[in-house]
C-alpha positions as CSV (number, residue, x, y, z in Angstrom):
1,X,-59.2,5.8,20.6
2,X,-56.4,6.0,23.5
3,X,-54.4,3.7,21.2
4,X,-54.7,6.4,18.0
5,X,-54.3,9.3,20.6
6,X,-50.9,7.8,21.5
7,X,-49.8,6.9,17.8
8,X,-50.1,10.6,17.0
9,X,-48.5,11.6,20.3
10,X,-45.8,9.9,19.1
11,X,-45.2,10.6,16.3
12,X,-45.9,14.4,17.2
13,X,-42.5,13.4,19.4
14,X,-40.4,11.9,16.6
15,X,-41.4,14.5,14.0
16,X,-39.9,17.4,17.0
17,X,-37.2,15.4,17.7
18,X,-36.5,15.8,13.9
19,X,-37.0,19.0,13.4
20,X,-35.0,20.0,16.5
21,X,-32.0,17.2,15.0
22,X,-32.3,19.0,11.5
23,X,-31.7,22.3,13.6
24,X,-29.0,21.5,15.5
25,X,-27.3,19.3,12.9
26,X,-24.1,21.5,12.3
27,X,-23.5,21.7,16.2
28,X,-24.3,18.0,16.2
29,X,-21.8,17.1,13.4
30,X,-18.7,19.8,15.0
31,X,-19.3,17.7,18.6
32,X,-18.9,14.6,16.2
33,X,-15.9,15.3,14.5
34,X,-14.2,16.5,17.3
35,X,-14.7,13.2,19.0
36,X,-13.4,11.6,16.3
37,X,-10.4,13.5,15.5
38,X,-9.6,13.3,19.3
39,X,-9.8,9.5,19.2
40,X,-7.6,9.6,15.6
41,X,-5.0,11.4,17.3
42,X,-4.6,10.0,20.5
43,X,-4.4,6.3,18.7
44,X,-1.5,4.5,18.2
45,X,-1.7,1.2,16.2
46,X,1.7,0.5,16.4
47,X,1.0,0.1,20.6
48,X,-2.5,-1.3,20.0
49,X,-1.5,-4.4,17.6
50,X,-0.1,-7.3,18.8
51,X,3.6,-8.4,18.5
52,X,4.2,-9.6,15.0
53,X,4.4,-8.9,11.5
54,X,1.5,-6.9,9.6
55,X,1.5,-5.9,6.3
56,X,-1.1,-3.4,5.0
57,X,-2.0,-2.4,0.8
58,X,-2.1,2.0,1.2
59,X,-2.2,1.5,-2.5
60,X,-3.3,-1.6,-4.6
61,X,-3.5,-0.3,-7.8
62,X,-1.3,0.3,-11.1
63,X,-1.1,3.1,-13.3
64,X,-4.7,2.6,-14.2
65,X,-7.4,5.0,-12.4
66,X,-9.0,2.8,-10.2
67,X,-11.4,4.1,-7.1
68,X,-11.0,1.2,-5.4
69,X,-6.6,0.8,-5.6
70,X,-4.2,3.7,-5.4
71,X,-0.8,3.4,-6.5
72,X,1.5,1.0,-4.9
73,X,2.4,0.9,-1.7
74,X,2.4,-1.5,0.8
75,X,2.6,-0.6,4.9
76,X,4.7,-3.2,6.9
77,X,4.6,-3.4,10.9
78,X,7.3,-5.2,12.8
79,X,6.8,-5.3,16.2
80,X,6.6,-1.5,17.1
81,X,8.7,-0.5,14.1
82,X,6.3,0.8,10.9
83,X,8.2,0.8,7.2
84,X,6.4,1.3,4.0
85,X,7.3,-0.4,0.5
86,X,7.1,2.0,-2.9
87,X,5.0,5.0,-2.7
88,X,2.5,5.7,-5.1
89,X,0.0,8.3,-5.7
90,X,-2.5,8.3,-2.8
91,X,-0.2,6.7,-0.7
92,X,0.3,9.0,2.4
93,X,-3.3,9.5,2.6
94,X,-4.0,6.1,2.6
95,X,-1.7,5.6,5.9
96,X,-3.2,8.0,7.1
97,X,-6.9,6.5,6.2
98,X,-5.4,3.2,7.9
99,X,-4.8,5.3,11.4
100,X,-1.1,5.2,11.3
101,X,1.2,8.3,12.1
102,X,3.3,9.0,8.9
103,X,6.1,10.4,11.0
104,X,6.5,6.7,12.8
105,X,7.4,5.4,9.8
106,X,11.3,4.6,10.0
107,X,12.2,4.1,6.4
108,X,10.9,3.9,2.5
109,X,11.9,1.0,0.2
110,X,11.5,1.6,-3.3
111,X,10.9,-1.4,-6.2
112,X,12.1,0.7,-8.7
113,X,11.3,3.6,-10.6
114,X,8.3,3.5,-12.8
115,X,5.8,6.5,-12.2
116,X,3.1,4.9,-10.3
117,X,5.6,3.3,-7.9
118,X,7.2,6.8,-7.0
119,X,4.8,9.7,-7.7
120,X,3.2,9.6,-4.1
121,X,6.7,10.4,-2.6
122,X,7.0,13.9,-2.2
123,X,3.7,14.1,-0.3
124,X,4.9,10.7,1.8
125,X,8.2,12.6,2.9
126,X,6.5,15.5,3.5
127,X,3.7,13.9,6.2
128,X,6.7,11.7,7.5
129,X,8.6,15.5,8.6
130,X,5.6,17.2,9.4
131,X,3.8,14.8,11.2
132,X,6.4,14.3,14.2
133,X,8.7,17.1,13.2
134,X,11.4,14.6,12.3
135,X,14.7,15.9,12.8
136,X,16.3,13.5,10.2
137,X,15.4,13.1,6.5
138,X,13.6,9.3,6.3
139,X,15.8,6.8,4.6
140,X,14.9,5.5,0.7
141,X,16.2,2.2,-0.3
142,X,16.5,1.8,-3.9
143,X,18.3,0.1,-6.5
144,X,21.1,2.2,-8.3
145,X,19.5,5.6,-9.7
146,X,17.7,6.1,-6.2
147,X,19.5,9.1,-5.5
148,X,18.2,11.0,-8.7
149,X,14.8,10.0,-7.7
150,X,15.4,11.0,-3.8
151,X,17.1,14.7,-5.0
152,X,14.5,15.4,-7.6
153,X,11.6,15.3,-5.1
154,X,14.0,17.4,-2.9
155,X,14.5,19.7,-5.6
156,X,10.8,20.2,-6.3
157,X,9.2,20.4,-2.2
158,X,12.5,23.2,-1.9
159,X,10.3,26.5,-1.9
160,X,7.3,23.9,0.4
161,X,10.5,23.7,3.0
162,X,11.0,27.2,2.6
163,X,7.7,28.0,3.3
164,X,6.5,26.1,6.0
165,X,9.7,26.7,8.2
166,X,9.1,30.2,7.9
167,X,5.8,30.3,8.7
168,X,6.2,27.8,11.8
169,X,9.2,28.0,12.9
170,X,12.3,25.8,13.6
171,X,11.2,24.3,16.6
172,X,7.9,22.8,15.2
173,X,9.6,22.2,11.4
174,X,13.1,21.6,11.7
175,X,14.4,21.7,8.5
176,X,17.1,19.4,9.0
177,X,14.6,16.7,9.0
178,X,12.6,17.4,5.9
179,X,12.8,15.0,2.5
180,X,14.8,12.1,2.3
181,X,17.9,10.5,2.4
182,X,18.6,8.0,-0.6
183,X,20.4,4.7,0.5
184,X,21.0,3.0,-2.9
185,X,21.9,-0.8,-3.1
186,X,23.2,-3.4,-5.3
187,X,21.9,-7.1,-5.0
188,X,25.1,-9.1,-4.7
189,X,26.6,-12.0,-7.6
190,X,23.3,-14.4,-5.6
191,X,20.8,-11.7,-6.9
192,X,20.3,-10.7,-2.7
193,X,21.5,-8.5,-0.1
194,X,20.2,-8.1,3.6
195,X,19.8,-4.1,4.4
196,X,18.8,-4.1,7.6
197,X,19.4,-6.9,10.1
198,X,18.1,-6.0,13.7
199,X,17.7,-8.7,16.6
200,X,14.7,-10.8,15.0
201,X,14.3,-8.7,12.0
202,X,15.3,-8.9,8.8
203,X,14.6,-6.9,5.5
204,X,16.4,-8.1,2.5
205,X,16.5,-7.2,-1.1
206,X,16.5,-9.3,-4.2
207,X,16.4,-9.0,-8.4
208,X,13.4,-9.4,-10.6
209,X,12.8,-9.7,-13.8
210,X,11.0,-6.5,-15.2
211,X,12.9,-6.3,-18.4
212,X,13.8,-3.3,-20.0
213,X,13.2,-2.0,-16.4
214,X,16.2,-2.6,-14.6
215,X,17.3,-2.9,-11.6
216,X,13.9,-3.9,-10.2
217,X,13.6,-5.7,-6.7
218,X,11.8,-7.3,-4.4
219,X,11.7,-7.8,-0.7
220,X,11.6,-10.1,1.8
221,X,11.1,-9.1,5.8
222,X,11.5,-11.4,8.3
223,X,9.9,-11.1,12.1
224,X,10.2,-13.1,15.0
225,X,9.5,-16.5,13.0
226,X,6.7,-14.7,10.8
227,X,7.6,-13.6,6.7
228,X,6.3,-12.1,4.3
229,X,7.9,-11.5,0.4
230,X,6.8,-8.2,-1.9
231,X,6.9,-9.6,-5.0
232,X,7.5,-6.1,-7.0
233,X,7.0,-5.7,-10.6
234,X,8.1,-8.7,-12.2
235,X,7.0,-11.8,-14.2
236,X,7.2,-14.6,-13.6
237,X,10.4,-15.3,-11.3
238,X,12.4,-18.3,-10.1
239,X,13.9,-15.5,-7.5
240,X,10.3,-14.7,-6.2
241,X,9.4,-18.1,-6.1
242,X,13.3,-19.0,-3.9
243,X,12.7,-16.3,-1.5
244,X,9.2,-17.0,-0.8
245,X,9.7,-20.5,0.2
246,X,8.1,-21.3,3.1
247,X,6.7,-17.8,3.9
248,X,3.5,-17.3,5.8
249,X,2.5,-14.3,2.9
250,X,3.2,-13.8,-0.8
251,X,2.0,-10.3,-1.9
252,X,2.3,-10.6,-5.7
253,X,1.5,-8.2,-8.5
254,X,-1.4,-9.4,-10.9
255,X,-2.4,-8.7,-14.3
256,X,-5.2,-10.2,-16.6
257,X,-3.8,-10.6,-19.8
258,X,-7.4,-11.2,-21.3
259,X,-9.1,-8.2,-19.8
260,X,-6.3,-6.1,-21.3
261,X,-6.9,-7.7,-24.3
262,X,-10.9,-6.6,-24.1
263,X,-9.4,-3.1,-23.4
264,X,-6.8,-3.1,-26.4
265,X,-9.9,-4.2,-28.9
266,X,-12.0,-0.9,-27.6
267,X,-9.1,1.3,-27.9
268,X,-8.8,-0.1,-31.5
269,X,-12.4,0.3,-31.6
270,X,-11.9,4.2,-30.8
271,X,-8.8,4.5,-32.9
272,X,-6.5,4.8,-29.8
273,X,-4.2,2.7,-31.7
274,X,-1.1,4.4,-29.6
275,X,-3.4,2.3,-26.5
276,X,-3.9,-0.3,-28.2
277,X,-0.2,-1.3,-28.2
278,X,0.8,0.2,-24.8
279,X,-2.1,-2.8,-23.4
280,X,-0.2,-5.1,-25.4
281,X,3.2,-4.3,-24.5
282,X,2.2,-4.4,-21.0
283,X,1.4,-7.8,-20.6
284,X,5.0,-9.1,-21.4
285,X,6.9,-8.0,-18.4
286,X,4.1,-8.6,-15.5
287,X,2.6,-11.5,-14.0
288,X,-1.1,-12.8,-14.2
289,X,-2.9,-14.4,-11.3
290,X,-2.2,-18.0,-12.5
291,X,1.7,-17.3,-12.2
292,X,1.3,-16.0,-8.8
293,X,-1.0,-18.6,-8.3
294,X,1.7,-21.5,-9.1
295,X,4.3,-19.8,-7.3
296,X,2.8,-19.2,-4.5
297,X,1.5,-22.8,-4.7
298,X,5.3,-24.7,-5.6
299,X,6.5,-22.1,-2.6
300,X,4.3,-23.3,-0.5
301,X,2.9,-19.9,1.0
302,X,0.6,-19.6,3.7
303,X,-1.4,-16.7,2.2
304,X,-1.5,-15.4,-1.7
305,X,-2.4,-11.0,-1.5
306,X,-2.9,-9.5,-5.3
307,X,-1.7,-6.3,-5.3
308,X,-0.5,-4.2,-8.7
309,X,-4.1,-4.9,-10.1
310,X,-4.5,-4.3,-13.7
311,X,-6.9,-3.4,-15.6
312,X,-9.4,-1.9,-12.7
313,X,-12.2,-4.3,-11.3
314,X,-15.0,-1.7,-11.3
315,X,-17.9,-3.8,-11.5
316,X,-18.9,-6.7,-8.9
317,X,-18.3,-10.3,-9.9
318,X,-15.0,-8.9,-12.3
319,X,-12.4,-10.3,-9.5
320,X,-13.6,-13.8,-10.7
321,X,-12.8,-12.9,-14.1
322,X,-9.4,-11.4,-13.4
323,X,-8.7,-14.5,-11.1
324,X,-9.2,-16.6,-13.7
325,X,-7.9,-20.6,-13.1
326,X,-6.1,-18.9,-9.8
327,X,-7.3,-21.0,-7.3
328,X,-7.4,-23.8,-9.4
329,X,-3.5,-23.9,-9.5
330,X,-3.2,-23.0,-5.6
331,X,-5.7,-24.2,-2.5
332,X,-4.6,-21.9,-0.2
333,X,-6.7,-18.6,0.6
334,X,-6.2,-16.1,-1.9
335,X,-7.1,-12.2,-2.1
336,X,-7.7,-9.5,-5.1
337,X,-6.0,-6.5,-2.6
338,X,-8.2,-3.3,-2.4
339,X,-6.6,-0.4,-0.7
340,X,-7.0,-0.3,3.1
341,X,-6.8,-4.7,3.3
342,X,-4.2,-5.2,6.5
343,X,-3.1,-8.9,6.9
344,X,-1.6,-10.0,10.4
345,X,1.0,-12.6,11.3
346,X,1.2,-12.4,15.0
347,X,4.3,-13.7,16.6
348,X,4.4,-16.9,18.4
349,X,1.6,-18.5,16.2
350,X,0.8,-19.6,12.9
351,X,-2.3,-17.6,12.7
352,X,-2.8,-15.5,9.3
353,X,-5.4,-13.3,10.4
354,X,-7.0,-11.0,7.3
355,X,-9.0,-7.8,7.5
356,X,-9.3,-4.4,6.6
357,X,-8.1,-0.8,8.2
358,X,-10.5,1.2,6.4
């Protein structure tokens, strides 16, 4: 009986203790987010992580909707010194989502010029001013044709400048700081050229083949020993391949040829014949995971990222599919990059260290 007695007592307690949660639950969840945001903004990962080179997908995606992978974009830490690489739709929030301060980051370099590689950039250059009210317009790299891309985005946030210096004031927006400035670049007669070259860091461009897109690029950033190349949009490439020999991480773009053919035979299937061709003609100027695969493999990389994923992977057990005879061609670890994955190279070390922000 005293046991029974005590049962109900108790759960007399937790059904109060309920109730009075239930009550109080939108006091409970303000005191909650004010923590958090007070821990958001007091953090600082570029102090937090250690010394090295870290490279992080804020968008993993192609021009395909995909919940899992925004647009492009990749987030690269040197030491204390953030840069981020193309800047597709989602992209700000995603550094953002990943803890970072957007107006840390010290410049944007661009692939080329393909929507979903760019259409995030307006919003990126506007978090970068707003966020530390920047006093100088954040560089883009690009190939030739940069500066169009740079002054149409300026063109279009005009009346947003306008606006938000009006309403704040100078001294919190400085106009003078807003947008971008567009730092175009030609890869020399070798297919390369080094744009910035700092003490132990290194960020140098090089051609790709993305036929009829060009110029296209990639990149390769160098830190204290550690590497890492950004393969671009490109197929298969004897450039990507010379410039990631050796490196401790290849982040390659990735497309399955045969799951875009499954999607061309439903969009004949529905008459979308327009579709239909566009996932054929897509296939010729990208790479699939096996070519990544055997380059990163003859390269001899530490570490194979997928990024660019096309088509989507909505359904569990797909990225074994899209992988196809990957890691057949290529023993080292390899990974199907979802927005928010964040590999670190610390310096000093050989360690490849894989993970996720968010």
């Amino acid at each position: 009986m005293k046991k029974r007695n005590l049962l109900l007592a108790v759960g007399l307690l937790l059904a109060v203790l309920a109730v009075a949660t239930y009550a109080l639950r939108a006091p409970l969840a303000v005191a909650l987010v004010k923590r958090v945001a007070a821990r958001h903004l007091a953090a600082d990962p570029l102090l937090e992580l250690p010394d090295g080179l870290h490279v992080g997908l804020c968008g993993a995606g192609s021009p395909f909707p995909d919940e899992q992978r925004s647009g492009p974009c990749t987030l690269v830490v040197a030491g204390k010194r953030l840069f981020v690489f193309d800047a597709g739709a989602g992209s700000a929030r995603n550094i953002g989502k990943m803890g970072f301060n957007h107006g840390r980051i010290e410049a944007i370099f661009l692939t080329h010029f393909h929507s979903d590689h760019i259409d995030g950039l307006g919003e990126l250059m506007l978090q970068r001013w707003v966020s530390a009210s920047n006093t100088m317009p954040v560089p883009v790299f690009g190939p030739a044709g940069v500066e169009a891309v740079v002054a149409g985005f300026r063109q279009a946030y005009a009346q947003d400048q306008h606006y938000r210096v009006a309403h704040h004031g100078e001294a919190v927006m400085p106009s003078i700081g807003s947008g971008g400035k567009a730092l175009p670049f030609v890869t020399q007669a070798t297919g390369r050229v080094v744009l910035l070259k700092d003490g132990e860091l290194e960020i140098a461009a090089f051609s790709v083949d993305h036929a009829p897109v060009h110029p296209a690029v990639g990149y390769r950033i160098t830190y204290k020993g550690r590497s890492v190349v950004l393969s671009g949009d490109t197929k298969r490439s004897a450039a990507v391949q010379r410039e990631a020999m050796g490196v401790d991480l290849l982040v390659h773009e990735a497309l399955s040829a045969p799951l875009m053919a499954m999607l061309g035979e439903t969009a004949a299937q529905a008459q979308r014949t327009n579709l239909k061709q566009l996932f054929a003609d897509i296939v010729d100027y990208h790479s699939s995971p096996e070519q990544a695969a055997q380059t990163a493999a003859e390269a001899k990389v530490g570490y194979l990222l997928l990024n660019h994923i096309a088509p989507p992977l909505p359904i569990p057990g797909l990225e074994k599919a899209f992988l196809g005879d990957a890691t057949q061609l290529y023993d080292g670890p390899i990974r199907v990059g979802s927005d928010g994955d964040f590999i670190s190279l610390p310096a000093g070390s050989k360690q490849i260290k894989a993970g996720r922000r968010f």
